[in-house]
C-alpha positions as CSV (number, residue, x, y, z in Angstrom):
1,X,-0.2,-6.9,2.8
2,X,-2.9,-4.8,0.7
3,X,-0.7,-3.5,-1.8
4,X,-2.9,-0.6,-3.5
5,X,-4.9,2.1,-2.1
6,X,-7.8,4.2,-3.6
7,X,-5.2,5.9,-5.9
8,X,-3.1,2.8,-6.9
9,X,-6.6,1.4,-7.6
10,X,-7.9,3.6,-9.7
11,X,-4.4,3.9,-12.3
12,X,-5.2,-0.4,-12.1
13,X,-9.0,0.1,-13.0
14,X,-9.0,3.1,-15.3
15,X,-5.8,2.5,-17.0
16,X,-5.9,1.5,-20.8
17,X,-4.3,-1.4,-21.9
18,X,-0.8,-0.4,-24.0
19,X,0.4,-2.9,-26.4
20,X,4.1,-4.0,-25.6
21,X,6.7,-3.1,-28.0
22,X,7.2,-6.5,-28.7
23,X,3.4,-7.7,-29.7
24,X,5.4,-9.9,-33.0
25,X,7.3,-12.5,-30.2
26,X,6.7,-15.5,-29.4
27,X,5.3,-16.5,-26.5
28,X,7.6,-18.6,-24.0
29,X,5.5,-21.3,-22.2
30,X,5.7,-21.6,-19.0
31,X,3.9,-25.0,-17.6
32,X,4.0,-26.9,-14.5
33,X,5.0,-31.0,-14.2
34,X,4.7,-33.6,-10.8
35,X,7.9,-35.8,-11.1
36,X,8.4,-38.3,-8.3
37,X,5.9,-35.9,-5.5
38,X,7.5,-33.0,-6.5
39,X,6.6,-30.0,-8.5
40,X,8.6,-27.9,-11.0
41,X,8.2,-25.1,-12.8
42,X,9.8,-25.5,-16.1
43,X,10.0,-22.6,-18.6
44,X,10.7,-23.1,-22.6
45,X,11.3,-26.9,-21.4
46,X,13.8,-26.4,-18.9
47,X,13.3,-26.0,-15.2
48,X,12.8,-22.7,-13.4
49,X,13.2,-21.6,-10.1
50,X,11.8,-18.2,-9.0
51,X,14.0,-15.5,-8.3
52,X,12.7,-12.7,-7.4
53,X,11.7,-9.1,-6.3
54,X,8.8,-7.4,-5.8
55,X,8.8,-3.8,-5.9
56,X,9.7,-0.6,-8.2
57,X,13.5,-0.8,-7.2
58,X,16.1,-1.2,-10.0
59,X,15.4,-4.4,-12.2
60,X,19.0,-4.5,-13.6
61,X,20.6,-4.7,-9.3
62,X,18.0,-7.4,-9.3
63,X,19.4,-8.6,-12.5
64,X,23.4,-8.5,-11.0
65,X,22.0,-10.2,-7.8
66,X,21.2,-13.3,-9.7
67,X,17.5,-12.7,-9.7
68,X,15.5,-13.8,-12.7
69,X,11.7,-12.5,-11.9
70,X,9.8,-9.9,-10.9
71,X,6.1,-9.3,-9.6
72,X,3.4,-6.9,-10.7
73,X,0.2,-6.0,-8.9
74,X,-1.9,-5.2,-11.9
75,X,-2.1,-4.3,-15.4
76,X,-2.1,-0.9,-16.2
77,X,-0.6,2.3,-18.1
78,X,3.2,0.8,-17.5
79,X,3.0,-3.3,-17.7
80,X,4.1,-2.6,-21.5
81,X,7.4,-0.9,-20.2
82,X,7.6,-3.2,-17.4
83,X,7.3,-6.3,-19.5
84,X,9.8,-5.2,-22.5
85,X,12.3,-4.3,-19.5
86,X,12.2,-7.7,-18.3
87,X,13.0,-8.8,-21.5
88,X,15.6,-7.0,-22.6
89,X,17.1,-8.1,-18.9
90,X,16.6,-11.8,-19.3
91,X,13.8,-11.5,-16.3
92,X,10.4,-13.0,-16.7
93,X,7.5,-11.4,-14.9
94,X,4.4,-12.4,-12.2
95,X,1.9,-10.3,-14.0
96,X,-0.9,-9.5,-11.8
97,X,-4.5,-9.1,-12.7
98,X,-5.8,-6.4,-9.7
99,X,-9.4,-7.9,-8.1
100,X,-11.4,-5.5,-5.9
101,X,-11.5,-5.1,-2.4
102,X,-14.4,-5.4,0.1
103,X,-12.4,-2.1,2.0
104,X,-12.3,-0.5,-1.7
105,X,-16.1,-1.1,-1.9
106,X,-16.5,-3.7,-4.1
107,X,-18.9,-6.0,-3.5
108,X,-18.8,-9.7,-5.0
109,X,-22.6,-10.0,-4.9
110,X,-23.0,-7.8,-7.4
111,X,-22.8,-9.6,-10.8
112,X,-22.5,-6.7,-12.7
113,X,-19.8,-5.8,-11.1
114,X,-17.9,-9.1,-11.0
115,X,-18.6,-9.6,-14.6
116,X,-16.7,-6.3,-15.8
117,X,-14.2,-7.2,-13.2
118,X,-13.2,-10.7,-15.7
119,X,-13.6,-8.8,-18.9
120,X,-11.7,-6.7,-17.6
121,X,-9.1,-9.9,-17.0
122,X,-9.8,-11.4,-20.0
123,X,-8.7,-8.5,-22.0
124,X,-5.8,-7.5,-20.0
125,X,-4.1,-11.3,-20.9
126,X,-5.6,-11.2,-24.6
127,X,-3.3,-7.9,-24.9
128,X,0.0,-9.5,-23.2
129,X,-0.5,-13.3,-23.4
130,X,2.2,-13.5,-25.8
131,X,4.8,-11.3,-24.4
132,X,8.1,-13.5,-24.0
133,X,8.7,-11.9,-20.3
134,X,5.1,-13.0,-19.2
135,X,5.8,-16.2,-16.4
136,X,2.6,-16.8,-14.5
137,X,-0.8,-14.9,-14.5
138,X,-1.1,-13.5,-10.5
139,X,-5.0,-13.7,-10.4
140,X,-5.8,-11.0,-7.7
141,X,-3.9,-10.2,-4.0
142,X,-5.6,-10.2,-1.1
143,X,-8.7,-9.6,-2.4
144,X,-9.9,-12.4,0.5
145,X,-9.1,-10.1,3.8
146,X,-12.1,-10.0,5.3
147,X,-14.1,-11.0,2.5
148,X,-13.9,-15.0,2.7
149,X,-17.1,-16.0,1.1
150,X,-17.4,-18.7,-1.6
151,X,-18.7,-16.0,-4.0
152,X,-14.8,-14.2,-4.0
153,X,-13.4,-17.8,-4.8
154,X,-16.1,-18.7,-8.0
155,X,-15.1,-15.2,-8.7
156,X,-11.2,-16.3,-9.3
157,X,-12.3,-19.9,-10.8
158,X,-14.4,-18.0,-13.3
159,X,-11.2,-15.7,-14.2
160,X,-8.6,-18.6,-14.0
161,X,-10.9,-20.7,-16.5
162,X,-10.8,-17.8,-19.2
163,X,-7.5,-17.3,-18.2
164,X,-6.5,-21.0,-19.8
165,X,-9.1,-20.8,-22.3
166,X,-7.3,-17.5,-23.7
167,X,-4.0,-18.4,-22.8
168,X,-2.5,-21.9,-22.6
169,X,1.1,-21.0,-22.6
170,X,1.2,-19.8,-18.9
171,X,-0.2,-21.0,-15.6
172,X,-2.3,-19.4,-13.0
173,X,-1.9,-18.2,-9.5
174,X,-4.0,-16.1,-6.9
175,X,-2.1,-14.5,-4.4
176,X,-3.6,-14.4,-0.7
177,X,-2.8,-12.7,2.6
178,X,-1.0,-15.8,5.0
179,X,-2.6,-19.2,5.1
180,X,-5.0,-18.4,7.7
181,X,-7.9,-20.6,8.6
182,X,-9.5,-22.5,5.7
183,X,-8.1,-20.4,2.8
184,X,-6.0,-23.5,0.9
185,X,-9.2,-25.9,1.4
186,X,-11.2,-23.5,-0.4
187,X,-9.0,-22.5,-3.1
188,X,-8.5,-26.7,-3.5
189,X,-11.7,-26.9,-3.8
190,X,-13.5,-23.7,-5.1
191,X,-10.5,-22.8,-8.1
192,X,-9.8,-26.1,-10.1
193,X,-8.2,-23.7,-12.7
194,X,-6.0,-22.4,-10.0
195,X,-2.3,-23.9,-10.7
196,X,-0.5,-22.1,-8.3
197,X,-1.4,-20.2,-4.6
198,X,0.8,-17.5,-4.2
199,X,1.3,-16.8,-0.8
200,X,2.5,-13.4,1.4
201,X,4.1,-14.1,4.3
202,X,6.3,-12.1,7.5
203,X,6.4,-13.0,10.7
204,X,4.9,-16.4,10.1
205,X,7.6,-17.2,6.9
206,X,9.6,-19.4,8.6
207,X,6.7,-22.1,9.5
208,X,4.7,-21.4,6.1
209,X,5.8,-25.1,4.4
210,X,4.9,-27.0,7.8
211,X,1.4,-25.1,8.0
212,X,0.7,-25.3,4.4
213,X,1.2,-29.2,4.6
214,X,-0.8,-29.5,8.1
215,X,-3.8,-27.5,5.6
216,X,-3.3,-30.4,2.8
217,X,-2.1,-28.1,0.2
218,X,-1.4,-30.1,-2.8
219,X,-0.6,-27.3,-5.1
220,X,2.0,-25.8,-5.9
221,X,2.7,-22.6,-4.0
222,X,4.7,-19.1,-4.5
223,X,5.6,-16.9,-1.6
224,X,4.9,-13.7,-3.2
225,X,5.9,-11.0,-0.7
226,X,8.3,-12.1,2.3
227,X,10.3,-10.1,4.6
228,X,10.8,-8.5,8.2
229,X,7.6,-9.3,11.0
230,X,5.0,-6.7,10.2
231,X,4.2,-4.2,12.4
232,X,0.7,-6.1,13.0
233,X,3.3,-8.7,14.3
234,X,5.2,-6.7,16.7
235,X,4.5,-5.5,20.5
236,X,4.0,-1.9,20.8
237,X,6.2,-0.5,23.3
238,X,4.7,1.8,26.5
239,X,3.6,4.6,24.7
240,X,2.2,2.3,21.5
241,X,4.9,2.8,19.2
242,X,6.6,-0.6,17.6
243,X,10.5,-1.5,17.6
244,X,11.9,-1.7,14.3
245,X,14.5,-4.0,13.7
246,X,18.0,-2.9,12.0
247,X,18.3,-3.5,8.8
248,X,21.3,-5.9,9.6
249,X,18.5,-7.8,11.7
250,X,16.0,-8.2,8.9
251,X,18.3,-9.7,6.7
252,X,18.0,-12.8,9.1
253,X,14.4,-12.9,8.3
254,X,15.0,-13.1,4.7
255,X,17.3,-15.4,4.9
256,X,15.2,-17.8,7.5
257,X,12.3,-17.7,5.2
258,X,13.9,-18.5,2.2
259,X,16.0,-21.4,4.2
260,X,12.7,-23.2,6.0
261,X,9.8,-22.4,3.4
262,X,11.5,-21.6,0.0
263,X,14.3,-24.5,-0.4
264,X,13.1,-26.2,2.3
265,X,10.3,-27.1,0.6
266,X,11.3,-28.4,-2.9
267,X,8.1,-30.5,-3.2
268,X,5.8,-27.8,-3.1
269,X,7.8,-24.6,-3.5
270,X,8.3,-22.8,-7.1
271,X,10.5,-19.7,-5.6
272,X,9.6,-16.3,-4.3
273,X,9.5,-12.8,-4.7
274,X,11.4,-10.7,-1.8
275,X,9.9,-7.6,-0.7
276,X,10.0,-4.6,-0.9
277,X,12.2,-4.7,-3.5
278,X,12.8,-0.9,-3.7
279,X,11.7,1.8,-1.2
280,X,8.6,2.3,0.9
281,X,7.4,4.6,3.8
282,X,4.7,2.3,5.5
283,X,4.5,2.9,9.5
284,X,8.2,4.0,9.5
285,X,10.1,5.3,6.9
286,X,12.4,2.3,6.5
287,X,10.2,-1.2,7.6
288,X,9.6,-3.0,4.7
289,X,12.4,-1.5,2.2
290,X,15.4,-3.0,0.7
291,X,16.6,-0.2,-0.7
292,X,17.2,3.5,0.8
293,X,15.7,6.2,-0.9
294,X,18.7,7.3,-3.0
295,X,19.0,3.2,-4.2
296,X,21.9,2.4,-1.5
297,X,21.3,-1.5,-0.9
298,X,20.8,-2.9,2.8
299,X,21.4,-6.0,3.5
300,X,18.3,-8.2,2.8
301,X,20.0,-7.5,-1.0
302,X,23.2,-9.1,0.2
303,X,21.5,-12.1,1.7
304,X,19.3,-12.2,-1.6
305,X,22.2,-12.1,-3.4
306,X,23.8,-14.7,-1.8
307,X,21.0,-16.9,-1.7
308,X,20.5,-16.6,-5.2
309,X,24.1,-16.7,-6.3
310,X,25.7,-18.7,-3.5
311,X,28.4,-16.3,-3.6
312,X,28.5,-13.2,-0.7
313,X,28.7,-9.7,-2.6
314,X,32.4,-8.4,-3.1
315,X,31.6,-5.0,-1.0
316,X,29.3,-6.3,1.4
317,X,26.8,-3.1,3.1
318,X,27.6,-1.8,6.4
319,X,26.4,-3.8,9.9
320,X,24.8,-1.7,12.2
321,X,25.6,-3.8,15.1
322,X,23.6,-2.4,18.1
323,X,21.4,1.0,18.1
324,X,20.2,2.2,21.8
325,X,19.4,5.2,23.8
326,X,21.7,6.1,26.9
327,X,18.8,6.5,28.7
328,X,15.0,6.6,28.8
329,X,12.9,6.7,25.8
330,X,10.1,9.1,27.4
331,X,11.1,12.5,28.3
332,X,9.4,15.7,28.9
333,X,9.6,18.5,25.9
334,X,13.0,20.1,25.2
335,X,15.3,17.2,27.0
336,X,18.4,16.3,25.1
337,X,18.9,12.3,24.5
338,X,21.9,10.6,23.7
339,X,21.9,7.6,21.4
340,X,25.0,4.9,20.5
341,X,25.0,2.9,17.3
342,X,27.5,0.0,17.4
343,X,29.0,-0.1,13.7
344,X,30.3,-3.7,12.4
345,X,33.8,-4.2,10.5
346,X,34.6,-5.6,7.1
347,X,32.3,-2.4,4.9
348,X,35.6,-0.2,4.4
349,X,35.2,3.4,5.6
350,X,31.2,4.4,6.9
351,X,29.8,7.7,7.5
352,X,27.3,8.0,9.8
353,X,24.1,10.0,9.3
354,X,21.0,10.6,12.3
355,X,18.0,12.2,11.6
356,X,15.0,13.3,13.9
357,X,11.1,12.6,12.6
358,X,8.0,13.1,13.3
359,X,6.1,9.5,13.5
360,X,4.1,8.4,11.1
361,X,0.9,7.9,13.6
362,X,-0.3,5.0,11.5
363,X,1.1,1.7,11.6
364,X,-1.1,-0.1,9.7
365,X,-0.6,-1.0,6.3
366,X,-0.8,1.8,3.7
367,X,-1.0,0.7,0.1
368,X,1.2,2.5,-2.3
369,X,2.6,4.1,1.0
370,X,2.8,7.1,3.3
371,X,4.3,10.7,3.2
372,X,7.6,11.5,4.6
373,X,6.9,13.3,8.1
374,X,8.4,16.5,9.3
375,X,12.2,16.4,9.8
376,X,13.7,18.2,12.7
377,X,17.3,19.1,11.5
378,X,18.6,21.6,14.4
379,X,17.6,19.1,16.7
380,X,20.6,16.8,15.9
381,X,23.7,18.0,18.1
382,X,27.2,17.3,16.2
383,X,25.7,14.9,13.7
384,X,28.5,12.4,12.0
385,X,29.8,10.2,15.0
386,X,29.1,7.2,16.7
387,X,26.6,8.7,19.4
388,X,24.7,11.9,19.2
389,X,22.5,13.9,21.4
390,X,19.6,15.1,20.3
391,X,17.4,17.9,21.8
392,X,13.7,16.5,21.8
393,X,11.1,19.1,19.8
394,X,9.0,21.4,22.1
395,X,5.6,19.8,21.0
396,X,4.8,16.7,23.0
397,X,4.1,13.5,20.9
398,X,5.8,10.6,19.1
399,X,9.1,11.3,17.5
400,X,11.7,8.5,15.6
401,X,15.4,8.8,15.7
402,X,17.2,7.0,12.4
403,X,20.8,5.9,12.3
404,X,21.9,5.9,9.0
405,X,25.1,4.1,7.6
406,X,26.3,4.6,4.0
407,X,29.9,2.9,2.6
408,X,31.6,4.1,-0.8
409,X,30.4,1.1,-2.8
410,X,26.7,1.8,-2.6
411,X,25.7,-0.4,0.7
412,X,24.1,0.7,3.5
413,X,22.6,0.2,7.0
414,X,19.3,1.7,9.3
415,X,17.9,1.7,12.3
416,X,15.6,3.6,14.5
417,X,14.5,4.2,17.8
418,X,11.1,5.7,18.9
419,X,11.1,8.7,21.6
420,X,7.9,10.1,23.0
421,X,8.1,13.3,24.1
422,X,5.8,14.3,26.9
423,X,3.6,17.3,27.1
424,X,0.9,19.0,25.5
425,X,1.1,18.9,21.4
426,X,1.8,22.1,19.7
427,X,-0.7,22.9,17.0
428,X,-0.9,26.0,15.1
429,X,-4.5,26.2,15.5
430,X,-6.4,28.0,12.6
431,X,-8.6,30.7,13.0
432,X,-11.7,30.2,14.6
433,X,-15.2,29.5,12.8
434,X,-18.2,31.0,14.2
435,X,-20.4,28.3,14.6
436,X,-22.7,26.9,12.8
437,X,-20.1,27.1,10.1
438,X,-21.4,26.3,6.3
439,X,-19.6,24.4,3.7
440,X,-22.2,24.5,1.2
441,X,-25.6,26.5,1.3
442,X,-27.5,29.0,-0.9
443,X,-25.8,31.5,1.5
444,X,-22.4,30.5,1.8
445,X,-19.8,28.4,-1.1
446,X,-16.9,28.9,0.9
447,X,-14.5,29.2,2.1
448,X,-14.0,25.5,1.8
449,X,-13.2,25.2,-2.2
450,X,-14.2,21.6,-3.9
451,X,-10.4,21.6,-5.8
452,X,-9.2,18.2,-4.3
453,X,-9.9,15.9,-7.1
454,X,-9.0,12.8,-7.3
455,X,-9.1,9.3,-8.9
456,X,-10.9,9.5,-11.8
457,X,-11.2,12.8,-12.7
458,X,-12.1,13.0,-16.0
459,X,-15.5,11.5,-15.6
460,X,-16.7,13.9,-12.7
461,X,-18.5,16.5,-13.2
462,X,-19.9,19.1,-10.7
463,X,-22.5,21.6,-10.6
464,X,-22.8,23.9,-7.0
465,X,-25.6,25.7,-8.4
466,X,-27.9,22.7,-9.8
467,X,-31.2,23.9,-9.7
468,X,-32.5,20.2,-9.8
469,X,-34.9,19.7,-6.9
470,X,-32.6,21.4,-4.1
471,X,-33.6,20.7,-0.3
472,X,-33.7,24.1,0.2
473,X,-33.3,27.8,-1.3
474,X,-32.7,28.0,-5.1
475,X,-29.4,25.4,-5.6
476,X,-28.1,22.3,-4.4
477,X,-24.6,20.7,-5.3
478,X,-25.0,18.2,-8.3
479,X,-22.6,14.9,-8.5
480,X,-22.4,12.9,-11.9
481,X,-19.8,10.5,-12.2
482,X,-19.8,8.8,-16.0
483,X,-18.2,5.6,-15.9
484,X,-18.8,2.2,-14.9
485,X,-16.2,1.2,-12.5
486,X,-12.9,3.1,-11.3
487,X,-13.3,5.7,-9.0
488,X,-13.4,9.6,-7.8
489,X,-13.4,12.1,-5.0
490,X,-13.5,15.0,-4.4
491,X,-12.3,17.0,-1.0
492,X,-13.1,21.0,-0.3
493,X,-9.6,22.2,0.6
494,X,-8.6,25.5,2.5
495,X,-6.5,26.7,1.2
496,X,-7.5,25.7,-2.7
497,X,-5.4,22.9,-4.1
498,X,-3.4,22.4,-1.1
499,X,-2.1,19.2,0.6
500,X,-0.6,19.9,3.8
501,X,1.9,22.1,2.7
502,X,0.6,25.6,3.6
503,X,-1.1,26.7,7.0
504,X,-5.1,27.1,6.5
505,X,-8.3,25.7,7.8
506,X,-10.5,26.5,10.3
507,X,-10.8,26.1,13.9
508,X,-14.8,24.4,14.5
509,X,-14.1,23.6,17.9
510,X,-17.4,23.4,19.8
511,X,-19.6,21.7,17.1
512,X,-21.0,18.8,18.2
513,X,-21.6,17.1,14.7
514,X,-21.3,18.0,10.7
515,X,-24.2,17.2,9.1
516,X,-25.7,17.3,5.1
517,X,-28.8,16.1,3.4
518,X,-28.1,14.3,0.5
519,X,-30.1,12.2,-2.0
520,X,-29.4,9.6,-5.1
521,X,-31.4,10.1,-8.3
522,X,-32.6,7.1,-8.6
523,X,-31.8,5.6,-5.0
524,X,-29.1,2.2,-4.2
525,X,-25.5,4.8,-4.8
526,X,-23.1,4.0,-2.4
527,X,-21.5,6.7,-1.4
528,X,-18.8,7.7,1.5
529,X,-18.8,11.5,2.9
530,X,-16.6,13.1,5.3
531,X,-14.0,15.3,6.3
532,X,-10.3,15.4,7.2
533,X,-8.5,14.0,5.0
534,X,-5.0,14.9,5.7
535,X,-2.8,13.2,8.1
536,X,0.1,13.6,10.5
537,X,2.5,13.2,7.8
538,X,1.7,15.8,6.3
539,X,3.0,19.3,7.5
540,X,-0.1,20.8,8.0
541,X,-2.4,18.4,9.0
542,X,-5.9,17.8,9.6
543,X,-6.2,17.7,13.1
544,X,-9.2,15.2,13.0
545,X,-10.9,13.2,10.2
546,X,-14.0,11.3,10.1
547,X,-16.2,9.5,7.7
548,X,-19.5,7.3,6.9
549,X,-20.8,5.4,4.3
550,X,-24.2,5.7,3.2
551,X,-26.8,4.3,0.7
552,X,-28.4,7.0,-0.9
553,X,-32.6,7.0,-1.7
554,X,-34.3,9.5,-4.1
555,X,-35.2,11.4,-1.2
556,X,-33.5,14.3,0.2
557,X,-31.9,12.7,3.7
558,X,-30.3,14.2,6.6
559,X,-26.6,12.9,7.4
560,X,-24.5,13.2,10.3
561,X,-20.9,12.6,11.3
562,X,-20.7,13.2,14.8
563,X,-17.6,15.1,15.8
564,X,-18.4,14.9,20.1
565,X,-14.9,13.4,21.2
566,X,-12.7,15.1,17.8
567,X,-10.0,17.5,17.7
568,X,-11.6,20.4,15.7
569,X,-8.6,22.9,16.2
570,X,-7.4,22.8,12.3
571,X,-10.0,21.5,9.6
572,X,-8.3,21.9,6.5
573,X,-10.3,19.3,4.5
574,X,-13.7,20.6,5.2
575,X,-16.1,18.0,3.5
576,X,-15.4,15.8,0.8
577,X,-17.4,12.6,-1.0
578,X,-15.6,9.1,-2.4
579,X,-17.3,6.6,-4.6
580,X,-15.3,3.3,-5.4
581,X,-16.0,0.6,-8.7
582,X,-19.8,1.9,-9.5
583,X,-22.0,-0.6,-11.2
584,X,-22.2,2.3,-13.6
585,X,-22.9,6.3,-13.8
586,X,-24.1,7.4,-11.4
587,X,-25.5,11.0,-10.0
588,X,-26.1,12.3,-6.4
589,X,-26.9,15.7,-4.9
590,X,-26.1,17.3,-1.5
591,X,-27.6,20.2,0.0
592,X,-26.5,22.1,3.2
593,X,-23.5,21.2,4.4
594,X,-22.5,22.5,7.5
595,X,-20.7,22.0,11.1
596,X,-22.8,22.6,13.9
């Protein structure tokens, strides 16, 4: 599972590298030995089996769970802080080295780019090689998907090699999505200076040490992210919606993984890192988390726990037995539905909790994570008890129900139920644009405002009156962006410096298509343009978004995102323009942005 999106990336890329507190210790070496077919991690001479979590939940729960590691996804502003936590906890740390992504626009051709990228490496384990809580370097994660080429795996071979020639007190991993077809034959053969494969793993957990034999893995490997089936793993239901499991039921998938691919293979397996180890909205509010929002446990922290410990914690969190609707799960606007939740014993005195959302309308994976929805309180009749009934919103669409359980000694449980509600959905539409409508033009520099920016922000600068060759009247819109690597955007917003929490926008129904002319100064800038950019999470929404990629030339172009089948009733994010990991500055100009 991609673990950073644009913003994650850019605190990874831009970030400077902070000295730990601790820069005077002495480094704790971490190596790897082969007795009698079987590998071991051993760690200050003594053997070490990995423990761990991965995720920004509390350190010192994982600490009292018997847990001993946790993961990072790349060095930036807080690995100082992360890494003198660990050590003050007795926990060691999977520090991870962030490589770019094909979907992030990097482009492993490029050798100026792929050279920055293992400076960049190289001075990131320079500045925390000899932190004592430093276990394994994670080179990269999932920097492969959909980017298998040889050139991605010299990439991580040239990295692992300076890696040991910088470092030779800890070994080297690269973490990838699932096995898939050929992955641990490349690696084998392409990354010599790879120790370790780190490997992330849901649905397909259980069978991960029988399919990494059947590929002829030989090294050494780390599941680095395991939990419930992924959403890309589960059936949608009639109206496209997935069925989340209860938290009570994804405890059985940790445990089964751990069980069949963790101790059950103790020739080839080092430990693991359980995740999410914290909370996360991604497609629902609860799939992947351990941990509710206000740091109540669920159960795949017992089962850790357990597993870790061999002992069962002394206040074990709530079962939720069973969770089901009385009666159909599609029903037209305004119906009531009743729902039953079946609550196990032995958790001492449970309250009970329900709570009507929005969905989340995108059950792909989501980086860093999503927006909480809209929550529709008054819909919930009598909350507290053991079944509830719930009037369904006026506006047709997707809707979830959650079940929440909570016990006095920190432990809880969750489930949720999807309900579509049938009928036309209600959006506040905006007021309506007389078309053709202009973003940008000598004429018009409104009312869209360019106040959504983003990534790196410091090294963009704008000029909406750049009298530098314009495609027509007097001004065009001047882009420079003044650093190599990283990356910026910025989005006209209506109103200015909103995110979806006021009404605004326009209503552009009727235009066929947005178009712009745009050029590069000196040609080759990659650049992406578009519009839309908030989404159903958010209370005001976009009600559309759109976007293209484009390779600019020093001559003025014409551009055009066609908008023939989109909902144009709300555009609140009227145009805006992303660049990912430049080869260096860069500067681009647009002219005449409109919807027609």
């Amino acid at each position: 599972m991609l673990r950073f999106a644009l913003a994650s990336l850019a605190l990874l890329v831009a970030s400077p590298f902070l000295a730990p507190q601790s820069l005077h210790a002495q480094a704790i070496r971490t190596s790897l030995v082969q007795r009698d077919g079987r590998w071991q991690l051993m760690r200050d001479g003594q053997p070490y089996f990995i423990k761990g979590g991965g995720g920004g939940g509390s350190k010192l729960v994982l600490r009292e769970c018997d847990g001993n590691s946790f993961r990072t996804w790349g060095v930036g502003a807080e690995t100082a802080a992360e890494l003198d936590e660990a050590r003050k906890l007795g926990l060691t740390v999977s520090v991870g080295i962030w490589l770019g992504h094909k979907e992030h626009g990097f482009d492993y051709t490029n050798a100026q780019a792929v050279a920055k990228q293992l400076e960049d490496a190289r001075q990131a384990v320079r500045t925390y090689k000899d932190h004592p809580a430093v276990l394994v370097w994670g080179i990269g994660n999932e920097m492969e998907v959909n980017n298998e080429g040889p050139e991605v795996w010299r990439a991580i071979q040239e990295i692992a090699r300076a890696v040991h020639e910088i470092d030779p007190n800890h070994p080297t991993m690269t973490v990838i999505a699932e096995l898939g077809k050929d992955k641990v034959q490349q690696i084998h053969e392409l990354c010599p200076d790879i120790d370790i494969i780190g490997v992330n793993t849901y649905g397909g957990g259980p069978s991960l040490a029988k399919r990494y034999r059947e590929a002829r893995g030989t090294k050494p490997y780390i599941i680095t992210e395991f939990g419930p089936p992924g959403t890309w793993e589960i059936p949608l239901n009639a109206f496209g919606a997935p069925s989340e499991q209860t938290s009570t039921a994804k405890a059985k998938s940790y445990r089964e993984i751990y069980e069949k691919s963790v101790t059950g293979a103790p020739e080839l397996c080092l430990g693991s890192y359980a995740f999410t180890w914290g909370h996360k909205i991604e497609a629902t509010a609860t799939w992947f988390g351990m941990f509710l929002p206000d740091g109540d446990r669920l159960a795949a922290v017992d089962t850790m726990q357990e597993l870790w410990s061999g002992k069962a914690p002394q206040h074990p969190v709530p079962a939720m037995e069973s969770l089901k609707l009385a009666g159909p799960d599609q029903v037209k606007a305004g119906e009531t539905v009743e729902a039953e939740v079946k609550v196990g014993s032995g958790a001492g005195d449970v309250k009970i909790h329900w709570a009507l959302y929005s969905e989340q309308g995108n059950y792909g994976v989501t980086g860093t994570g999503a927006e909480a929805t809209p929550q529709y309180p008054d819909a919930i009749r009598e909350n507290g008890g053991k079944t509830v009934r719930v009037k369904t919103p006026m506006s047709g669409g997707i809707y979830r129900l959650y079940c929440y359980l909570h016990n006095d000694h920190g432990g809880a449980a969750v489930g949720s139920l999807p309900i579509q509600v049938k009928g036309p959905k209600t959006l506040i539409k905006a007021p309506a644009a007389k078309l053709p409508f202009a973003v940008l033009s000598d004429d018009a520099k409104g009312p869209y405002i360019p106040s959504g920016w983003m990534g790196d922000a410091g090294s963009i600068s704008m000029d909406e009156g750049s009298t530098t060759t314009p495609h027509s009247g007097k001004t065009c819109l001047k882009v420079s962006y003044e650093k190599k690597g990283g990356w910026g955007s910025v989005v006209w917003q209506h109103p200015a410096n909103d995110w979806g929490e006021q009404p605004g926008g326009f209503d552009v129904t009727g235009a066929e298509a947005l178009t712009f002319w745009a050029r590069g100064e000196s040609g080759g800038e990659k650049v992406v343009f578009g519009y839309g950019l908030l989404g159903i999470e958010r209370k005001y929404h976009d009600s559309s978004k759109g976007e293209i990629e484009v390779t600019l030339t020093p001559e003025w172009k014409q551009y055009t995102i066609d908008l023939g089948e989109k909902e144009l009733t709300r555009i609140k994010s009227g145009f805006l323009w992303r660049i990912g990991t430049p080869d260096g500055p860069m500067t681009f100009y647009v002219d005449d942005i409109e919807y027609r």
